[in-house]
C-alpha positions as CSV (number, residue, x, y, z in Angstrom):
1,X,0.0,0.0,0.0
2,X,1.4,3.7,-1.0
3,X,0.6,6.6,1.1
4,X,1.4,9.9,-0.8
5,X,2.6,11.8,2.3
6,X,5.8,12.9,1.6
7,X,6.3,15.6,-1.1
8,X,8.6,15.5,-3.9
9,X,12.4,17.0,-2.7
10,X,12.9,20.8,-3.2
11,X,9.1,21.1,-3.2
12,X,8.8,24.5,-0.3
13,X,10.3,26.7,-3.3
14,X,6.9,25.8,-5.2
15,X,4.7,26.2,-1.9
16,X,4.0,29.4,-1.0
17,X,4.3,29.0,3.3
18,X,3.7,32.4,4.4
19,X,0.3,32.4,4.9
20,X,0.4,31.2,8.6
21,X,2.9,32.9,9.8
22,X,2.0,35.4,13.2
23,X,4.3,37.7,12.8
24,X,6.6,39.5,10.4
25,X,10.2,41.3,10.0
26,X,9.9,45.2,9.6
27,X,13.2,46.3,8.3
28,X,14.3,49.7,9.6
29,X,16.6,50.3,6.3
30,X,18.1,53.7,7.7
31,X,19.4,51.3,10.3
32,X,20.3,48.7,8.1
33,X,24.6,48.0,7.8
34,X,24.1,46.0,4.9
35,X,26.3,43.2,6.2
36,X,23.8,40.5,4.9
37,X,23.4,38.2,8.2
38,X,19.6,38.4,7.8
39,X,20.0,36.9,4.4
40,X,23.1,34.4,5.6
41,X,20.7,32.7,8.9
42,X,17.1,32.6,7.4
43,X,16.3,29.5,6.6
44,X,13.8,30.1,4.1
45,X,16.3,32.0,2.2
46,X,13.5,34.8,1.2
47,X,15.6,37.7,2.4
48,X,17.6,39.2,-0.6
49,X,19.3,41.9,-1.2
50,X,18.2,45.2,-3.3
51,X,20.4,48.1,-4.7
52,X,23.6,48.0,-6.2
53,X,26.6,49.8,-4.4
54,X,28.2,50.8,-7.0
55,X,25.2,52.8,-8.5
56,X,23.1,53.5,-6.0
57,X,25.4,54.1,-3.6
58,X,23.5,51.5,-0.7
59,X,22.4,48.2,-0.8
60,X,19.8,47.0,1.9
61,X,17.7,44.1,2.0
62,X,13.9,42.5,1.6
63,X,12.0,40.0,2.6
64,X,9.8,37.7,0.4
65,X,6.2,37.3,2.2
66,X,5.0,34.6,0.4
67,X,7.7,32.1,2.0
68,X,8.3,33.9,5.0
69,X,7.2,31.8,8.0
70,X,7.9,34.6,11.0
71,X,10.6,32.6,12.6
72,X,12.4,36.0,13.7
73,X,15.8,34.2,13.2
74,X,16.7,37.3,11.2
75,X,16.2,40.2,13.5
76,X,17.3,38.1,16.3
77,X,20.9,37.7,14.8
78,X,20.7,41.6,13.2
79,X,23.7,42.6,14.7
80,X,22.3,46.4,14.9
81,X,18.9,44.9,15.1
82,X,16.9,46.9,12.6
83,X,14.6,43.9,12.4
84,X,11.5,44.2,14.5
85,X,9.2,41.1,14.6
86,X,5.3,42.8,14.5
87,X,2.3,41.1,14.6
88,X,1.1,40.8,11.3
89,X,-2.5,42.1,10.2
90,X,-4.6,40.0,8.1
């Protein structure tokens, strides 16, 4: 007898997971150092960065909501912790 429980391997990149998540990062990016740690530690890997040094003259990073679960890894390893967990309205 086959059960189908288990998914297919790499399938959470075609799952959108964010939608039962409590809470979510706010990003404060005046406060943001750019050094990338949010990006490095969440394990969803849905922060990215945005901007380009070179032309802009600052890069700072985002967060993708539709894989975001809320974890607050990345604001709890910010190292000038510009990432606030807040309750998210729905």
């Amino acid at each position: 007898m086959k059960n189908n429980l288990a998914v297919e391997p790499g399938s959470s990149a075609k799952n959108k997971t964010g939608n039962w998540r409590t809470f979510v990062p706010v990003i404060d990016h005046d406060k943001c150092i750019a050094c990338g740690t949010c990006a490095r530690v969440c394990p969803e890997g849905c922060v990215f960065a945005v901007g380009d040094q070179a032309l802009q003259g600052k890069i700072f990073y985002e967060k993708d909501l539709d894989y975001c679960k809320g974890c607050g890894i990345c604001a709890e390893e910010c190292p000038v912790k510009c990432i606030e967990m807040k309750l998210e309205e729905k």
